[in-house]
C-alpha positions in Angstrom: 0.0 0.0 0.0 1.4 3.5 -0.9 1.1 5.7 1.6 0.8 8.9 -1.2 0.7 8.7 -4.7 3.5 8.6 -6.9 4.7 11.7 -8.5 6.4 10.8 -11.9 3.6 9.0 -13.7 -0.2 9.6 -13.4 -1.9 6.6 -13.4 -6.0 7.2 -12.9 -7.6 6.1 -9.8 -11.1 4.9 -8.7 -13.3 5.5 -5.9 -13.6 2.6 -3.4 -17.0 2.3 -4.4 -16.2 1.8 -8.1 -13.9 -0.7 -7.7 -15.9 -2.2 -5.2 -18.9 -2.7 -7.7 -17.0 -4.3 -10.4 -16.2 -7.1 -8.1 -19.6 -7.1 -6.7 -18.4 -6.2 -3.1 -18.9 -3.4 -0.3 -16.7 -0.7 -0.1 -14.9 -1.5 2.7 -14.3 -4.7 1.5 -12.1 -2.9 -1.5 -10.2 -0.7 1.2 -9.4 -3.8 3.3 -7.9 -5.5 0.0 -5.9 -2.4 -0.3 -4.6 -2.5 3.0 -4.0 -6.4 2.3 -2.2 -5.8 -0.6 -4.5 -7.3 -3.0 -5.5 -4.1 -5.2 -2.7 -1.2 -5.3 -4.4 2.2 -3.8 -3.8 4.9 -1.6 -5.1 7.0 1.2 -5.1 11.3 0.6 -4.1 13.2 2.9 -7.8 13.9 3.3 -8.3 10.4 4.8 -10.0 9.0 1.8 -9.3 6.1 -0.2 -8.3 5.7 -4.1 -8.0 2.6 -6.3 -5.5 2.5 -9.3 -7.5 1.6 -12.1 -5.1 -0.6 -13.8 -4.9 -2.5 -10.6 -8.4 -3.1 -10.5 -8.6 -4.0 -14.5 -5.4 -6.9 -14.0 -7.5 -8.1 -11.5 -10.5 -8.4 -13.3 -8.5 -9.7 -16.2 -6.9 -12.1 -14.4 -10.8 -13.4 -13.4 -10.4 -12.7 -9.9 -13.1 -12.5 -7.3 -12.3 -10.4 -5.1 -12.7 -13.0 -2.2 -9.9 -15.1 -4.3 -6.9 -12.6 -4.3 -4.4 -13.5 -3.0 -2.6 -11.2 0.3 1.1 -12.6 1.0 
């Protein structure tokens, strides 16, 4: 989990409850597989939550629920 977004490349983000949809889930359940490691995402300084959208789009590529990924 990146604790601020990175600076050199933009890369486009989602709302938790975008991601969340896709996969048929809650939105807490995409900010816990954030913090798990499961989805790449960040927290703004604000306190809120974003998704990278590539991350979620490998995943769904890939066929995962997200009940299936993977945390190490």
């Amino acid at each position: 989990m990146s604790e601020q977004p990175p600076t050199d490349t933009p890369r486009e983000v989602m709302l938790p409850e975008e991601a969340a949809a896709l996969f048929r889930a809650h939105k807490r359940t995409a900010i816990r597989w954030v913090k798990e490691g499961g989805l790449e995402g960040f927290q703004t300084p604000g306190g809120h939550w974003r998704i990278y959208a590539d991350s979620v789009e490998a995943a769904l590529s890939e066929g995962l629920q997200l009940r299936t990924i993977p945390t190490s």
